[in-house]
N, C-alpha and C positions, 0 to 999 in steps of 0.2 A: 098758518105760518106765512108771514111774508113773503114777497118772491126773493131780497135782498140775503133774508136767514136761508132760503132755500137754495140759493146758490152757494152760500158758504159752506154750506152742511154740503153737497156732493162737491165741493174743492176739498174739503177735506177726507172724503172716502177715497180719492184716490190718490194721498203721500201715501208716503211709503213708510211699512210700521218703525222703522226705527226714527221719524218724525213725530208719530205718535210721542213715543216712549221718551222723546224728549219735554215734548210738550211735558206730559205728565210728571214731567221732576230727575233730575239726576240719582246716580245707581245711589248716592248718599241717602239722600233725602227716602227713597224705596226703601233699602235694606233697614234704615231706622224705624221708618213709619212700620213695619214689619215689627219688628223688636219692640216697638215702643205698643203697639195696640194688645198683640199678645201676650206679652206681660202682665200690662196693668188687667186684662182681662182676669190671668189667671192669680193675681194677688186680690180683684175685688172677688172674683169666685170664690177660692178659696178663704177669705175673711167670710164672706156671708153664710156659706157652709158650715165652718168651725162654731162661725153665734148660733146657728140653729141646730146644732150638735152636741155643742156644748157650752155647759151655762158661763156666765161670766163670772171671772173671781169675782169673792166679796170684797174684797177691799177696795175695785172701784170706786164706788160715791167715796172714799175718803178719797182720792187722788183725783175726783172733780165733782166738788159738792155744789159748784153751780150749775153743773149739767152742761158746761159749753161746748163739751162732745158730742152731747145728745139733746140738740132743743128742738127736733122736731119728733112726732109720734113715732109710735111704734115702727112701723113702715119704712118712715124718712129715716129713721138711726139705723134701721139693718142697713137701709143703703150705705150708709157713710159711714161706717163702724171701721171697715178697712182701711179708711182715711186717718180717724183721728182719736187717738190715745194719746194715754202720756206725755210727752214733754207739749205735744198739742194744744195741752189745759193752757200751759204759758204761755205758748206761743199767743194762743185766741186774748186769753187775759189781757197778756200788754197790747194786742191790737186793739183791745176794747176799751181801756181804763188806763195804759201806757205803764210804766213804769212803777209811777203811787210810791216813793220811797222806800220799796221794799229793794234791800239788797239781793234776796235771790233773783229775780227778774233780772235785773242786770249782766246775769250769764249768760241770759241769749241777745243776744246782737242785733240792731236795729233795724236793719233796712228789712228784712223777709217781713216781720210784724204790722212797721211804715207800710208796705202793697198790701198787706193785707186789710190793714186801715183804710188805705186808699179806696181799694177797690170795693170791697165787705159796706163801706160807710154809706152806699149810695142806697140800702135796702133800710128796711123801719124795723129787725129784727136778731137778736144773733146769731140766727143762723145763717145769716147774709156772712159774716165773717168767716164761718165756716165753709162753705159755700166758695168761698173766692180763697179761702187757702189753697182750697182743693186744688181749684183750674188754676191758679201760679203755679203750684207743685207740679201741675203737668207740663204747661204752657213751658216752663223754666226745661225740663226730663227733657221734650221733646226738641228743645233746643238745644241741650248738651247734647244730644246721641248724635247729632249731626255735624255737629265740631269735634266730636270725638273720633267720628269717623273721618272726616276731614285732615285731621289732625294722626292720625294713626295710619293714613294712606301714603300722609307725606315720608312718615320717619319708616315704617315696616313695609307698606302696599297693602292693595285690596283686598288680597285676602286675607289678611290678620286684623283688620281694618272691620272686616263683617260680623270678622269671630269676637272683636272685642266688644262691637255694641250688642251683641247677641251676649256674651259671657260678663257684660256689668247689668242688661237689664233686667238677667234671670239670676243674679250670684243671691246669696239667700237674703239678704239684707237689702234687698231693693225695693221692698215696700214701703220703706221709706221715701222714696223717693215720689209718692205719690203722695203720701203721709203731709199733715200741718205741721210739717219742719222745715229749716230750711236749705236741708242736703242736697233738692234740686236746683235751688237757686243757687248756690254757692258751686256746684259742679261746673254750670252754666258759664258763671263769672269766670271762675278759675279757667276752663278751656278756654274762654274769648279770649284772655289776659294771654296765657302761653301759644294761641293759635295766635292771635298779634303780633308777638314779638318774635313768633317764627319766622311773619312774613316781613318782618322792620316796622311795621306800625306801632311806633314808639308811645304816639300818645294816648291812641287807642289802648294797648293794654296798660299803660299806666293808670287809666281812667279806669277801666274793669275792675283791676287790680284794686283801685281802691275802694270800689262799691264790692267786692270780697273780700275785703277787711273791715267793712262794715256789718258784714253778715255772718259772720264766722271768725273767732279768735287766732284759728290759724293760717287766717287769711292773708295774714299779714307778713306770712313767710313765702306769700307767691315775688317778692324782692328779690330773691336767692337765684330762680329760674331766669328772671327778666337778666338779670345782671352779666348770668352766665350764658344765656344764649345773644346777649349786645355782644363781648367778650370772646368767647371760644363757637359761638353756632352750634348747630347749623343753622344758616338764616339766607328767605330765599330774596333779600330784596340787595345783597352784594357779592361778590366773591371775596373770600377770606386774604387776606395779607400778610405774607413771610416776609419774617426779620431776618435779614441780610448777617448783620452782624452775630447772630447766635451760629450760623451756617459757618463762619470763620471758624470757631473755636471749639474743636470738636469734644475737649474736653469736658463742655456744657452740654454735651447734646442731648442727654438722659433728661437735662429740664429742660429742655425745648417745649416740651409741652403744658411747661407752665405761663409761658409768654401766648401774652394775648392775640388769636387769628384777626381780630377785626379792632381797627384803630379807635382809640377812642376818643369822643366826639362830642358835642353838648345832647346829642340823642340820649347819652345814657341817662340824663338828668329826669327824665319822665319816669324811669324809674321809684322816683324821690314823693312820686303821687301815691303810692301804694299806701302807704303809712298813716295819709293823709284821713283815709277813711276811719282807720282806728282812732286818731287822732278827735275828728269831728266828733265821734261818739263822747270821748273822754268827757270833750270841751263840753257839750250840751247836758251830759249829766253834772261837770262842775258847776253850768249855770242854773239848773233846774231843781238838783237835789243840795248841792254845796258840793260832793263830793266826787271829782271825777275816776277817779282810782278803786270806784265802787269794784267794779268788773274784776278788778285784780284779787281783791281782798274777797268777794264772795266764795271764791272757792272753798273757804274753810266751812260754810255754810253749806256745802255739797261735801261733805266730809275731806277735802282735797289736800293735800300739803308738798311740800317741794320736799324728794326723798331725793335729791342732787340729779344729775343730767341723764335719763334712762333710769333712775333709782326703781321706777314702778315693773321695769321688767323681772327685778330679782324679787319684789316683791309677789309680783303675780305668779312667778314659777314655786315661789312657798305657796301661797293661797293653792294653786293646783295643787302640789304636791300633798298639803293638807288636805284638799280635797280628793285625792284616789285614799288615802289616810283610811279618809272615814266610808268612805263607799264598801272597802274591803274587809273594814270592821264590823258594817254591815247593823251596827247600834246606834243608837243618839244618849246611849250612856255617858259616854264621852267624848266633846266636841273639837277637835282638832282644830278649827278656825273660828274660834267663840268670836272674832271681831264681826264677824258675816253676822248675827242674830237668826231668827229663827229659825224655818227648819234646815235642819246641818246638813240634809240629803241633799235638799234643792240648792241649798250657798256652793254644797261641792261639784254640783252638775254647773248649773253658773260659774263657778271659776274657772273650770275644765276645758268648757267648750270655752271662754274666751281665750284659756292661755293655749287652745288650739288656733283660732284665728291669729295669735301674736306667731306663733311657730309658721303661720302661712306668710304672714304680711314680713315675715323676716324674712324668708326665704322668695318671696315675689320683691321684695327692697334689692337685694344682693342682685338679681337676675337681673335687676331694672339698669344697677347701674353698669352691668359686664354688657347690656345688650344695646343700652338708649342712648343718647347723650349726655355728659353729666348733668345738665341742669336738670333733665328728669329725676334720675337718684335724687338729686342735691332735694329738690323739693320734695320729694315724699319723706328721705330721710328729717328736715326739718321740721315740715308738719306735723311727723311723729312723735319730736320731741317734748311737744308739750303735753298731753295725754301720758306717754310714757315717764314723764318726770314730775306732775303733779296725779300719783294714783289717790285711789279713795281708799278709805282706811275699810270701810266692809266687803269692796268689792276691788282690788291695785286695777283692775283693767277695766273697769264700767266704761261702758261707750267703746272702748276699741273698736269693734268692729262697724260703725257708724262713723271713727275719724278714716278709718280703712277705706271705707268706702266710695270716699271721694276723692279717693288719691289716686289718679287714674291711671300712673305709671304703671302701678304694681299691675292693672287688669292689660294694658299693653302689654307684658312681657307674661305675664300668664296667657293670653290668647297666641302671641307669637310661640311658645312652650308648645302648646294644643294642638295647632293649625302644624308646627313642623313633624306633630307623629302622629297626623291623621286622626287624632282624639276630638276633635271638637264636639259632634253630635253627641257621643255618650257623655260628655263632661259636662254642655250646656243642659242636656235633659240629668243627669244628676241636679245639674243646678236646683231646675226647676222642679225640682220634689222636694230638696231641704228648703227653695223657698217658699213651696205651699203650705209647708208646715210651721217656718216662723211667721208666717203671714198669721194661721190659726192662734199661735199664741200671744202675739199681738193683737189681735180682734177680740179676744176676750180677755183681755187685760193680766194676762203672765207676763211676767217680766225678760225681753229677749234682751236689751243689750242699751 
């Protein structure tokens, strides 16, 4: 060792530990990196367990006959099984081969596949693609749980702040979040864009905003948040400003609070970038296939149709209600939701638990907007809209809990809920047993959500 290292090393034996502890990272960056290790630990456990427990559905090879799940041996796929299923095939495909005029492709959204292109293309393999899904999906996780927290210190404090990255990275469905999707990047996005315009950084999140519209459909309703925290705040880069003239007329005072706290400005114009992203995508499929509007019209290709604004919630709650139907009838003589196809037991277990998540993400929506500012509500209420208005005809709420889950308000006002009645520890460890177990049946290819 040097003498010049050797003097550094006993200058540093004698700060003092709370110099360490800064050294080493803020209480942020700890309580995440916490949240974020043990998690993925116990989602890849848990996957690797469930494959060597139990076999994989047969119907796999049809849901990826080129193997782009599994192109390394026996070995390398246990590793990575937890990683990548289902919508995964797509994902890898358009990273591999782009889009090829097929209208289903077209439902997932460019940019997560683009990195994965990017990064994946440097290897002579496709497992290189899979490979680089993986470390985005992290790379992206570990970057949200930090703005999350960030972000949940400023509006609630630290310690609802700890409980909410701790209760989004065990809630059951966060295995996707490591998963070849692109739910981490898009959380990512979405927090920089609202942690942006929290602080007034106008262009910055208009810019996020619109690399979240490029990655996700409803990304393009993070406009709603920006607008309203330009607008009404809270926002920490000014102090709000009262109309004088509303103050006069007491008669108005009840909509005093619809008049805007902060003036508006050409700042709000960055807002105008969000769109932008969705837009790009439009334009590049009108140049490349002819047809930019693909994205919209696919849905019918996913069984999807416009049952009017929220139409999929009264759907969904028939599908459940068909499904306790047939659970209690306890036959498949008679199939109460023949739209679901095969077995009638597993379509009504599937309806059930989703129109159980709709009954949660209602009542974490409601909580969000009595507790947060409205642009919080405003944006999960929006983002919801589209899932809840275009259901699927064999399953009204497929995916629900997947658009849930990145809707970070509702996990805000559910952590702040936890954290006020001393529930957090048993809540998060429930978490983290319903998520071991849809970790399992996504690892072996059941269908979770």
């Amino acid at each position: 060792m040097s003498l010049g290292a050797l003097q550094e090393r006993r200058r540093w034996r004698g700060v003092n530990p709370a110099v360490w502890r800064a050294a080493l990272g803020s209480e942020a960056v700890r309580v995440t990196w916490r949240a974020f290790w043990t998690s993925r630990l116990l989602v890849w456990g848990a996957g690797v367990f469930g494959l060597l427990s139990i076999p994989k559905a047969d119907w796999a090879p049809r849901f990826d006959p080129a193997s782009l799940t599994a192109p390394f041996g026996y070995f390398g796929n246990l590793l990575v099984a937890p990683f990548a299923r289902w919508d995964s095939v797509w994902y890898l495909a358009i990273a591999i081969g782009g889009y090829d005029h097929e209208a289903a492709r077209t439902a997932f959204f460019p940019l997560y596949p683009l990195t994965v292109r990017g990064l994946g293309g440097i290897g002579s393999s496709w497992g290189f693609y899979l490979i680089a899904g993986i470390v985005i999906s992290l790379i992206c996780f570990a970057i949200a749980m930090v703005l999350l927290y960030k972000l949940v210190e400023l509006e609630l404090g630290e310690q609802v702040a700890r409980a909410t990255v701790m209760l989004m990275a065990f809630c059951p469905m966060a295995f996707y979040f490591s998963a070849v999707y692109s739910e981490s990047m898009f959380l990512a996005l979405s927090l920089g864009c609202i942690y942006s315009a929290r602080q007034g950084k106008w262009l910055l999140a208009g810019v996020l905003g619109a690399l979240a519209a490029a990655t996700r459909n409803s990304g393009v309703m993070l406009i709603v948040p920006m607008v309203l925290l330009y607008l009404y705040g809270p926002r920490t880069d000014r102090e709000p400003v009262r109309t004088i003239a509303f103050r006069a007329h007491r008669g108005l005072a009840r909509l005093r609070w619809l008049l805007p706290r902060y003036p508006v400005r050409p700042g709000l114009l960055w807002a105008l970038l969000v769109p932008v992203g969705l837009g790009v995508y439009v334009l590049v499929l009108q140049l490349t296939t002819g047809d930019g509007l693909t994205p919209f019209q696919s849905q019918t290709v996913w069984f999807r149709h416009f049952a009017g604004p929220f139409g999929g919630v009264w759907n969904g709650a028939v599908a459940a209600w068909d499904g306790l139907r047939q659970l209690i009838h306890g036959s498949a003589s008679h199939v109460y939701f023949p739209q679901a196809g095969g077995d009638p037991f597993v379509a009504s277990g599937h309806n059930l638990v989703l129109f159980g998540f709709l009954i949660l993400g209602a009542v974490a929506l409601v909580g969000a907007f009595r507790r947060l500012p409205i642009a919080y509500g405003a944006y999960a209420l929006t983002a919801l809209a589209m899932p809840l208005s275009y259901p699927a005809d064999p399953q009204p709420l497929m995916s629900l809990p997947r658009h849930e889950l990145v809707l970070f308000p509702l996990f805000m006002w559910a952590a702040w809920w936890i954290t006020k009645r001393r529930w957090t520890t048993p809540a998060i460890a429930s978490m983290a047993v319903l998520l071991g177990l849809f970790t399992v049946e996504f690892t072996t290819w059941r269908f979770v959500a």
